[in-house]
MIDREN-823936 format. One record per residue: x, y, z of N, C-alpha, C in turn; residue number from 1. Coordinates in steps of 0.1 Angstrom, whole numbers, plus 2048, in hexadecimal, padded with zeros to 3 digits. Last residue first. Layout:
# MIDREN-823936
- X | Y | Z | X | Y | Z | X | Y | Z | NUM .
...
# end
This chain:
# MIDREN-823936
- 905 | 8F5 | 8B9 | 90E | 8FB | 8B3 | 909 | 90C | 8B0 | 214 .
- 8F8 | 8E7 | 8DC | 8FA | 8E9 | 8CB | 905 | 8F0 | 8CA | 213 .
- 90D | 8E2 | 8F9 | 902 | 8EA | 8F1 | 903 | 8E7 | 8E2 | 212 .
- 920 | 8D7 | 904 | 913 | 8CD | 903 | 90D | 8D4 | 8FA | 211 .
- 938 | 8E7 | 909 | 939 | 8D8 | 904 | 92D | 8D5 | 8FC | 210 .
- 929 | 8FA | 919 | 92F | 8FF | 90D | 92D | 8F1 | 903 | 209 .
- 917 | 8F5 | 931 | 923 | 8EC | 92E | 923 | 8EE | 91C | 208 .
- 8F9 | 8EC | 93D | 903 | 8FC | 93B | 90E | 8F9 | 939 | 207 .
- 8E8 | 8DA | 925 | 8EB | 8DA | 930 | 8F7 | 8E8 | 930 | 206 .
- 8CD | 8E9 | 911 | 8D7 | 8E1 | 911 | 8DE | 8E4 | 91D | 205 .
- 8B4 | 8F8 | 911 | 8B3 | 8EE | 919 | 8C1 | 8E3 | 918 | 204 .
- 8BD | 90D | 8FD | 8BD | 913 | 908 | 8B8 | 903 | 913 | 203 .
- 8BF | 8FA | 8E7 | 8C9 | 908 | 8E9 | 8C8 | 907 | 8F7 | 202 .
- 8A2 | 8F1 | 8DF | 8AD | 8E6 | 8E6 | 8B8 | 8F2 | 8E8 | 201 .
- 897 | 908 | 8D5 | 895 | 905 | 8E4 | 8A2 | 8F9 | 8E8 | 200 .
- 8AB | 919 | 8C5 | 8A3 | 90F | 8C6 | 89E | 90D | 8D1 | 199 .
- 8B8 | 92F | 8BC | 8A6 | 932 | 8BD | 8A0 | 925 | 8C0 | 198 .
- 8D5 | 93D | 8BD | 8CE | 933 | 8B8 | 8C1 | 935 | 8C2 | 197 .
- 8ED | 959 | 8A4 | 8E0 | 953 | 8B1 | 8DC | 94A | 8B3 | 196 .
- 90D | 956 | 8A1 | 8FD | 954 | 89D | 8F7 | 94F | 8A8 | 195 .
- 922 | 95A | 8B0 | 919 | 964 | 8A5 | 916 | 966 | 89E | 194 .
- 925 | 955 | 8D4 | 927 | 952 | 8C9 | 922 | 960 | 8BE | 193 .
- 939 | 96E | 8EE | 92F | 967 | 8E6 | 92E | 963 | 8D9 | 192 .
- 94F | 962 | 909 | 94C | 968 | 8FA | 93D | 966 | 8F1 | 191 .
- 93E | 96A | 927 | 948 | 95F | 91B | 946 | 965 | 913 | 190 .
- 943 | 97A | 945 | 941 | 977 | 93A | 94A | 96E | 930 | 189 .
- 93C | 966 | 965 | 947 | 971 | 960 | 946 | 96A | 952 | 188 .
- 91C | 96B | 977 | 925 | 962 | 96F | 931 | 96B | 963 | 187 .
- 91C | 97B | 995 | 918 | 97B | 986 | 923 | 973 | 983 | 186 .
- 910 | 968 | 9B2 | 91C | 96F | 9AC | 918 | 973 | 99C | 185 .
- 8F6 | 96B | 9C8 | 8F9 | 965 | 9BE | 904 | 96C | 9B6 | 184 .
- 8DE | 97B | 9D8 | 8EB | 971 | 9DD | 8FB | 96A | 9D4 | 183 .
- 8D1 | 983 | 9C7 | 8CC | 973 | 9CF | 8D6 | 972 | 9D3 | 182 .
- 8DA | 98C | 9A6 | 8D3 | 98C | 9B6 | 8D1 | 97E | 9BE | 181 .
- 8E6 | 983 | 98F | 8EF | 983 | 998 | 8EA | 989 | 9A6 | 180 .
- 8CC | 991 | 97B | 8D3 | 98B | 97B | 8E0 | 98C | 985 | 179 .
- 8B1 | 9A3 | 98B | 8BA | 9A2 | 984 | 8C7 | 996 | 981 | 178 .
- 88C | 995 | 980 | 89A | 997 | 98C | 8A5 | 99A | 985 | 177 .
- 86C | 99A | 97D | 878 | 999 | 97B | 887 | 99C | 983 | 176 .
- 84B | 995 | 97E | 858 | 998 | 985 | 865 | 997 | 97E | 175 .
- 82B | 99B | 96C | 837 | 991 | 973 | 842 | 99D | 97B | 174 .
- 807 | 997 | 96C | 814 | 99C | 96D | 820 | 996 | 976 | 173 .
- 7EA | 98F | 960 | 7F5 | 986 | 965 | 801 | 991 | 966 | 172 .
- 7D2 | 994 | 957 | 7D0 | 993 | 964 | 7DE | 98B | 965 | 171 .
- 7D4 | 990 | 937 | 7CF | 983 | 940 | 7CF | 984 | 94D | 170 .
- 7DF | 9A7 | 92B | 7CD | 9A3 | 92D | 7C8 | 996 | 933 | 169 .
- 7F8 | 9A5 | 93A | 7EB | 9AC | 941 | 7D9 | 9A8 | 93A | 168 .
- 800 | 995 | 925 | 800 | 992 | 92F | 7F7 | 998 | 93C | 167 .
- 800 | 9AC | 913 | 7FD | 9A0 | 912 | 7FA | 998 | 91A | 166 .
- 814 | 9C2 | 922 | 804 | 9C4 | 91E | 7FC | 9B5 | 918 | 165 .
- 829 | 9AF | 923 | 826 | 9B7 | 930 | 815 | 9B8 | 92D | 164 .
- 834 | 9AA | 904 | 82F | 9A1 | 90E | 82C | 9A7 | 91E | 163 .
- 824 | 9BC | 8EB | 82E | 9C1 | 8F8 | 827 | 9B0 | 8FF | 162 .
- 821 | 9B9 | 8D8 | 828 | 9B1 | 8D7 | 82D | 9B4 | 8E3 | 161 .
- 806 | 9C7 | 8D4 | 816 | 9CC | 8CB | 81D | 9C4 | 8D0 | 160 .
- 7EF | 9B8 | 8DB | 7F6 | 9BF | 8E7 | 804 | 9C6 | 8DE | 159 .
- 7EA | 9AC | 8C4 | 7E3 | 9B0 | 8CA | 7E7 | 9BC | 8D4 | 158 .
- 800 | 997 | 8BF | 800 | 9A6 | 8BB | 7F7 | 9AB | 8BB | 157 .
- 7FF | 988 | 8DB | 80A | 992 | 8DC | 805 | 9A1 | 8D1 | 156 .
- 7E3 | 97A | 8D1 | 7E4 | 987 | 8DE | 7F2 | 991 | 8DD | 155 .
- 7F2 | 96D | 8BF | 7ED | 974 | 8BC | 7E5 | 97D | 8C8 | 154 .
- 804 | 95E | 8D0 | 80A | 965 | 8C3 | 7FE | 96F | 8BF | 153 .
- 7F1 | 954 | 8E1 | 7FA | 958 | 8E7 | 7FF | 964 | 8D9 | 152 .
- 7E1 | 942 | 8CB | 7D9 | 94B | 8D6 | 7E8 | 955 | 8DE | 151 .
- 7F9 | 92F | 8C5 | 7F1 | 93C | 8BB | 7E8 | 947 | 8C0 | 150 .
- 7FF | 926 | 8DC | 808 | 929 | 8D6 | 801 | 932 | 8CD | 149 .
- 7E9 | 916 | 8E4 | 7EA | 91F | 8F0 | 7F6 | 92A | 8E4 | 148 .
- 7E4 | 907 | 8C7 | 7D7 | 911 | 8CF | 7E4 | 91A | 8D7 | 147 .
- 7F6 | 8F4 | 8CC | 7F6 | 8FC | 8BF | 7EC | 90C | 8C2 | 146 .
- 7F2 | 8E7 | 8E1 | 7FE | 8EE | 8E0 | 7FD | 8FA | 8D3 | 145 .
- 7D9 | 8DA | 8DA | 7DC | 8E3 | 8E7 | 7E8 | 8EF | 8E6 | 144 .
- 7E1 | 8C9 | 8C7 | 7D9 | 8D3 | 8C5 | 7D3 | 8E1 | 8CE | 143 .
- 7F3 | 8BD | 8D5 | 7F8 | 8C2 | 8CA | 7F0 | 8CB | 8C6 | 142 .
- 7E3 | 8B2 | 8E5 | 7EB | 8B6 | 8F0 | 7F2 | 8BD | 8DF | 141 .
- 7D2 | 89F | 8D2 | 7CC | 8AE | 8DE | 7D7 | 8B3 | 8E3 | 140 .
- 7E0 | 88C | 8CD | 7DC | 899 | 8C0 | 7D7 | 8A0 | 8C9 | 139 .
- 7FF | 888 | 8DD | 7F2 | 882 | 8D8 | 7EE | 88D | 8D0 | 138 .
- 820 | 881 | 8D4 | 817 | 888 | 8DC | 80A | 884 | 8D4 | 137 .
- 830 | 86B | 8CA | 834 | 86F | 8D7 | 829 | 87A | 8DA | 136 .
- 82D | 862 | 8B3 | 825 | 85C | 8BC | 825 | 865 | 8CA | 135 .
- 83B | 86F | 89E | 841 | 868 | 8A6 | 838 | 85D | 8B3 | 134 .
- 826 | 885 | 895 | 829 | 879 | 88D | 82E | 86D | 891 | 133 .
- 82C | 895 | 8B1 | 81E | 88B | 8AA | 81F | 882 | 8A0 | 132 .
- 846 | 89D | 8A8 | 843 | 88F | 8B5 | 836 | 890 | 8B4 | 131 .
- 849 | 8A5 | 894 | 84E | 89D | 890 | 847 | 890 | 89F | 130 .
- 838 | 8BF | 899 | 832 | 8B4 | 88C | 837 | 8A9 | 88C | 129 .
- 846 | 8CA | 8AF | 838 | 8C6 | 8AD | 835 | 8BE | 8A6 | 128 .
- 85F | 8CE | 899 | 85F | 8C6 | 8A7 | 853 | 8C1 | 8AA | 127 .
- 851 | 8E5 | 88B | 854 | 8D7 | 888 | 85A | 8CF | 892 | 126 .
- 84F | 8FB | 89C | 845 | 8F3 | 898 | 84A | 8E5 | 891 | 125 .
- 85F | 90A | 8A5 | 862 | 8FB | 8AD | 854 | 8F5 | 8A7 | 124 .
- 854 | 92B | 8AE | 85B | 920 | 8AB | 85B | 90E | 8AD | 123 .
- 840 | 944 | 8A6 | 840 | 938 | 8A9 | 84B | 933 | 8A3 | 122 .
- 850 | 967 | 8B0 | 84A | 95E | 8A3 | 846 | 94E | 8AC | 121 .
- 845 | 98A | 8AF | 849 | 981 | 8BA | 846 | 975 | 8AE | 120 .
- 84E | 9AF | 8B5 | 84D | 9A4 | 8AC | 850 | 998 | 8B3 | 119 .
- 854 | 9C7 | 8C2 | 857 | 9C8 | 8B6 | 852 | 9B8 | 8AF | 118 .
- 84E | 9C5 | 8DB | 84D | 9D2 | 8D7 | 84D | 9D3 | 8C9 | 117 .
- 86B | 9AF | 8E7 | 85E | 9B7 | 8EE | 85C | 9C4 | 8E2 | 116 .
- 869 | 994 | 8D4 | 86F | 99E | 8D5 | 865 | 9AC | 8D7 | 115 .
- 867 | 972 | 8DE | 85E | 97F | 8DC | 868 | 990 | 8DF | 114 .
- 85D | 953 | 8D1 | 868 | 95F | 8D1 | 863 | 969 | 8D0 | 113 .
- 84B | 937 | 8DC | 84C | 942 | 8D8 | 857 | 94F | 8DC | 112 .
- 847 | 914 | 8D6 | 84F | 91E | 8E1 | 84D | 92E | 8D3 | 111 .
- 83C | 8F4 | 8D7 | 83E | 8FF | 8D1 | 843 | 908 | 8DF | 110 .
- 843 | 8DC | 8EB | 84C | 8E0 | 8DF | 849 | 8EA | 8DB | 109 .
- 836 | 8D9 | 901 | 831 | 8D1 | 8F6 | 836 | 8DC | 8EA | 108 .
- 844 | 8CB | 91D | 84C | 8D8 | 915 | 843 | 8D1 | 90C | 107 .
- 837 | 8CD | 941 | 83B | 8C4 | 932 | 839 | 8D0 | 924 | 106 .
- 84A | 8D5 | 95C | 847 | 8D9 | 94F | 844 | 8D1 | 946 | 105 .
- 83F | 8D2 | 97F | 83D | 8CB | 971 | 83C | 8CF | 968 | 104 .
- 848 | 8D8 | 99E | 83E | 8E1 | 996 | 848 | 8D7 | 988 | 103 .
- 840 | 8D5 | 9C1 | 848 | 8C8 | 9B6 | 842 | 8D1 | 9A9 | 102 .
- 838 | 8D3 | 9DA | 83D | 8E0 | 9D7 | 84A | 8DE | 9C9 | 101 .
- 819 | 8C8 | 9D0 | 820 | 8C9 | 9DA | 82A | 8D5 | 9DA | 100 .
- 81B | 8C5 | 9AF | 81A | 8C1 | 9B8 | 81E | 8BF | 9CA | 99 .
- 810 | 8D8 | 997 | 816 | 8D3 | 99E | 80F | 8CE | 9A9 | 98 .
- 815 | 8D9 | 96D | 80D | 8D3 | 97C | 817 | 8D7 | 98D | 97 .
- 815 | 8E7 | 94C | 81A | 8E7 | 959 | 80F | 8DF | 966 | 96 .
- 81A | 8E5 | 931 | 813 | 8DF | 938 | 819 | 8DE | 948 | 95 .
- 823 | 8FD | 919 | 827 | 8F2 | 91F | 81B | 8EE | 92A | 94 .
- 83B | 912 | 905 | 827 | 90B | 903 | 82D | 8FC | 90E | 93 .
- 84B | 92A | 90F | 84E | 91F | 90C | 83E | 916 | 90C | 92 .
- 85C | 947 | 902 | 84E | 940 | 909 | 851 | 933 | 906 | 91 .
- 871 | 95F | 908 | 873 | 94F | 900 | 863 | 94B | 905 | 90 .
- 877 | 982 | 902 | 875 | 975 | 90B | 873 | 966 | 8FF | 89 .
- 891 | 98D | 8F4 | 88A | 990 | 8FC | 883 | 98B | 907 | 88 .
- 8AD | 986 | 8E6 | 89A | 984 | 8DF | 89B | 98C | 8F0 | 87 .
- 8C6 | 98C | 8E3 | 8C0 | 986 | 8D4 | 8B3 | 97F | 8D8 | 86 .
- 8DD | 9A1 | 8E9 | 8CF | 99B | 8EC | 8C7 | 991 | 8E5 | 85 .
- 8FF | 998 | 8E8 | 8F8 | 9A1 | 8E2 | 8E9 | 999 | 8E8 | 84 .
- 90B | 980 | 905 | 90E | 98E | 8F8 | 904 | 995 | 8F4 | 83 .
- 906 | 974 | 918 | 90E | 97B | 91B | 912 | 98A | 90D | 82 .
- 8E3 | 978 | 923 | 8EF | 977 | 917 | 8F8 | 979 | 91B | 81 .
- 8C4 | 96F | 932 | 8CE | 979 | 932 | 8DB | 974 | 92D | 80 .
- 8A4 | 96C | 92B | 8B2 | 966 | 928 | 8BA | 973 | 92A | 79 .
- 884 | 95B | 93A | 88D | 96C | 933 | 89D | 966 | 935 | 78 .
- 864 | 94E | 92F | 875 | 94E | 937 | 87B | 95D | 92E | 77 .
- 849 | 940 | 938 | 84E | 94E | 932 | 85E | 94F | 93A | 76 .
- 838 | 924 | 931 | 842 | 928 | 938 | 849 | 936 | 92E | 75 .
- 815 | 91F | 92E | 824 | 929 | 92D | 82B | 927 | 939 | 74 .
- 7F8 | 91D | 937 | 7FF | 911 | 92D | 80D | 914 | 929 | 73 .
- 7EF | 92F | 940 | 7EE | 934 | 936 | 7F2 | 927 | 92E | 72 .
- 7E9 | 923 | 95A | 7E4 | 925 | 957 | 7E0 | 92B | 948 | 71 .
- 806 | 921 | 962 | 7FC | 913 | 95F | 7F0 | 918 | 958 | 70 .
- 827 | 930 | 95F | 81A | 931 | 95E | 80B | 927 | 959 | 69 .
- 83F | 934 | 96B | 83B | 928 | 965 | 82F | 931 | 967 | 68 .
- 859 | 948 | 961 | 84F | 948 | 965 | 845 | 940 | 961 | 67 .
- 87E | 94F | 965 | 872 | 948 | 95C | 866 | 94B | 966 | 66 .
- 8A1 | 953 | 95D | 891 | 955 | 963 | 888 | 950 | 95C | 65 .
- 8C1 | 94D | 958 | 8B6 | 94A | 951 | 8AB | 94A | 960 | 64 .
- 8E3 | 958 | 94D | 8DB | 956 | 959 | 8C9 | 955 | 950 | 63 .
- 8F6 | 958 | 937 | 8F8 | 955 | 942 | 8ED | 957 | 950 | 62 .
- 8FB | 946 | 918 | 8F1 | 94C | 920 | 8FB | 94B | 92F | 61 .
- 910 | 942 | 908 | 907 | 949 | 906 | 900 | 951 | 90E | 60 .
- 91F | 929 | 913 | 924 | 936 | 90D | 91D | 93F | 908 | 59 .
- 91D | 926 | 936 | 916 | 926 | 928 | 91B | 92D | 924 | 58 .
- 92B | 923 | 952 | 935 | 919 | 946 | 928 | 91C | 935 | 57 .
- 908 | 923 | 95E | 918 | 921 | 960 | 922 | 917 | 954 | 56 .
- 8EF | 930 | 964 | 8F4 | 927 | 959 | 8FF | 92C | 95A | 55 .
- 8D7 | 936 | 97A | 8E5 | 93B | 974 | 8E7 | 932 | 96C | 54 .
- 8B5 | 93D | 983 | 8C1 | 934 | 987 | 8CF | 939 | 978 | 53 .
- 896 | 93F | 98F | 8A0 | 946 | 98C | 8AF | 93E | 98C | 52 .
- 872 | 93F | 989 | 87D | 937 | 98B | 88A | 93E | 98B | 51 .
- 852 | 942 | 99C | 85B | 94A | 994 | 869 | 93C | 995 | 50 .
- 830 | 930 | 991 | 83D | 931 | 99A | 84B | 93D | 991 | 49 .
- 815 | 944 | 992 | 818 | 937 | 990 | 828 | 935 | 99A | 48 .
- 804 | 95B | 99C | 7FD | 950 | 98C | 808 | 941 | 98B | 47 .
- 80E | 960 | 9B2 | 7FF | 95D | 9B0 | 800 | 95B | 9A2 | 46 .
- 82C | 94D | 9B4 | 81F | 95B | 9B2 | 815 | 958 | 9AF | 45 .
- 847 | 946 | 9C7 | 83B | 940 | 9C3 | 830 | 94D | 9C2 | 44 .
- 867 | 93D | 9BD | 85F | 947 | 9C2 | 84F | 944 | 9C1 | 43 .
- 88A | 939 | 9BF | 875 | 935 | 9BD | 871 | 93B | 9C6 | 42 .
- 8AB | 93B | 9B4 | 89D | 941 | 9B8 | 88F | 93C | 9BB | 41 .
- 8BD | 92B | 9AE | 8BF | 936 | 9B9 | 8B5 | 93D | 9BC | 40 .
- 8C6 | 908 | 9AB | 8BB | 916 | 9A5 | 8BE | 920 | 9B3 | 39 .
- 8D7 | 8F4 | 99A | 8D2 | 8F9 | 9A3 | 8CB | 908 | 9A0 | 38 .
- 8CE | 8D9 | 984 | 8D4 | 8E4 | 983 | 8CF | 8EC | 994 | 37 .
- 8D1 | 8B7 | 974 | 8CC | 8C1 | 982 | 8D4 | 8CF | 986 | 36 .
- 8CD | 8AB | 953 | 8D2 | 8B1 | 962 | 8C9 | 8B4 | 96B | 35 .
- 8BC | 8AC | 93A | 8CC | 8B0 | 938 | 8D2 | 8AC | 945 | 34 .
- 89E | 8B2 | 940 | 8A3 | 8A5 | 937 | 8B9 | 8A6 | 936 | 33 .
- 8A5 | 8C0 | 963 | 8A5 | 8BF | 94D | 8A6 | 8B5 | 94E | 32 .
- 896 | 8C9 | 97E | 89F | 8BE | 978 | 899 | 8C0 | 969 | 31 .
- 8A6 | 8E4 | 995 | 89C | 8E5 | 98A | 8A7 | 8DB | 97D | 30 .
- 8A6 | 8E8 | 9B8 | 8AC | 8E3 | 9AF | 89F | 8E7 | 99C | 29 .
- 89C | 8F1 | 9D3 | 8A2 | 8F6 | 9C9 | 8AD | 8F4 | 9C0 | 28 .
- 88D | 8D8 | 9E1 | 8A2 | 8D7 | 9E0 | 8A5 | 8E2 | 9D8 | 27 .
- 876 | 8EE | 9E2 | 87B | 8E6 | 9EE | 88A | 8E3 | 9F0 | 26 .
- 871 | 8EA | 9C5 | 872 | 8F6 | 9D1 | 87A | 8F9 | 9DB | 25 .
- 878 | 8D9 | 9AD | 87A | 8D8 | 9B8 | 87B | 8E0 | 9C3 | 24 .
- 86A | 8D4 | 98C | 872 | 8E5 | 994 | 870 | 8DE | 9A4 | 23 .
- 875 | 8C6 | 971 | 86F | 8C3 | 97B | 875 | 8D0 | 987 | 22 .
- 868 | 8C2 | 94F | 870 | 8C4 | 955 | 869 | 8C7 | 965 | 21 .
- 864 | 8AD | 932 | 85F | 8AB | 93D | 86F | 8B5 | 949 | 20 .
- 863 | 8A9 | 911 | 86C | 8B0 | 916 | 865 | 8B4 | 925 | 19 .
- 851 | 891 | 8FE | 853 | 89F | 901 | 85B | 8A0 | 90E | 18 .
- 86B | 883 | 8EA | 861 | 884 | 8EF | 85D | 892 | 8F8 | 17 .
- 877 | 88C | 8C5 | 87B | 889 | 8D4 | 86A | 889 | 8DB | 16 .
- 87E | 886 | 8A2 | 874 | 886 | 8AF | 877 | 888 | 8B8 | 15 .
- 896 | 89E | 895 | 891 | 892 | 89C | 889 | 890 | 8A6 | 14 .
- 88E | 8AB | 872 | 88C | 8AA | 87E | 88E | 8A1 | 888 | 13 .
- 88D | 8A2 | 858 | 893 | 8A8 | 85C | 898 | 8AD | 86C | 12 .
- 872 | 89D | 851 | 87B | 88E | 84F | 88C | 899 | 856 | 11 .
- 861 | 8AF | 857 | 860 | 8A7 | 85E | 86D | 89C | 861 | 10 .
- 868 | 8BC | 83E | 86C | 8C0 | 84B | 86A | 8B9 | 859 | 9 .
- 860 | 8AD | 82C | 86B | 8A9 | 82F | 871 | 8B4 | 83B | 8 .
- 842 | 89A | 834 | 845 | 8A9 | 833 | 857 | 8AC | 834 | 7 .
- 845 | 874 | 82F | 83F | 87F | 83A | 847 | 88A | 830 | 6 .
- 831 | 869 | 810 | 83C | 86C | 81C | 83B | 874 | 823 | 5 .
- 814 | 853 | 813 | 819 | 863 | 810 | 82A | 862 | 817 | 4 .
- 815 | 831 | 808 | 817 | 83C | 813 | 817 | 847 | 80A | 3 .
- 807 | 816 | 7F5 | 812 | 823 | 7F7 | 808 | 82D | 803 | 2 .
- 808 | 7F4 | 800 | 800 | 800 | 800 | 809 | 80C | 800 | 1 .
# end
């Protein structure tokens, strides 16, 4: 019986499953599919949890916040570089639970780039296509992801792309911290690379120059 082939962006891609991360309040710890990284910050807000923690030995990044948000289906993180800026915030479309003081990211692969003010895009859609094709996510939890991600893209330019005013029409405002508070030394700068990268695997690779893509 002939097949269709799959979309050669599909044949391009490698499935993985979805990407389960674990925030430990209590050990202030925060576990990747990569490690256990320690965390210098949690915080808990009325819409969800704040996170704060360093990336040591990155040649890129050196400190990373976030804001798990359950109710919007987002994780909204903010990247601090050691070089030039190269976005603003990162969203991440995910499925958050917790338990006890145990908070559960399941990453359903899309993610949005948002440059405050001027323009925000969907990424990582093919990742999406390859792990439904892959078995690895069902058609609601793809069709979920696709929703929270276009409803999000399309309030941003609703809002001009400001993520503050976007976020206000949900009754949600955040915090932000500076990098090397808490107690916490600033990470002494690395060179930076020069070209950007926009993947999400970029920023969930372990902080070890060695490990990261190219």
């Amino acid at each position: 019986m002939a097949t269709m082939a799959e979309p050669a962006v599909l044949q391009s891609v490698h499935a993985h499953p979805v990407k389960v991360e674990r925030h430990d309040v209590l050990a202030m710890s925060h576990h990747t599919n990569t490690g256990v990284r320690s965390v210098h910050t949690y915080r808990e807000t009325p819409h969800g949890l704040f996170v704060g923690r360093h990336f040591t030995g990155h040649p890129r990044i050196r400190h990373w916040q976030a804001h798990l948000l359950p109710e919007l289906n987002m994780v909204v993180c903010h990247y601090d570089f050691h070089g030039p800026r190269e976005h603003d915030y990162y969203l991440d479309v995910a499925r958050i639970t917790r338990q006890d003081q145990v908070w559960t990211v399941e990453d359903l692969y899309l993610d949005l780039i948002v440059h405050d003010g001027l323009r925000a895009e969907i990424v990582d859609t093919d990742e999406l296509l390859a792990a439904r094709v892959a078995g690895y996510l069902s058609e609601g939890d793809m069709q979920q992801a696709v929703a929270v991600a276009h409803q999000a893209l399309s309030g941003l330019a609703r809002a001009n792309y400001s993520l503050k005013d976007w976020l206000a029409s949900h009754g949600v405002g955040l915090e932000w911290v500076a990098a090397g508070v808490d107690g916490q030394s600033e990470v002494k700068p690395h060179p930076s690379a020069s070209n950007p990268i926009f993947g999400h695997d970029y920023y969930t690779c372990p902080d070890t120059a060695e490990s990261c893509p190219p």
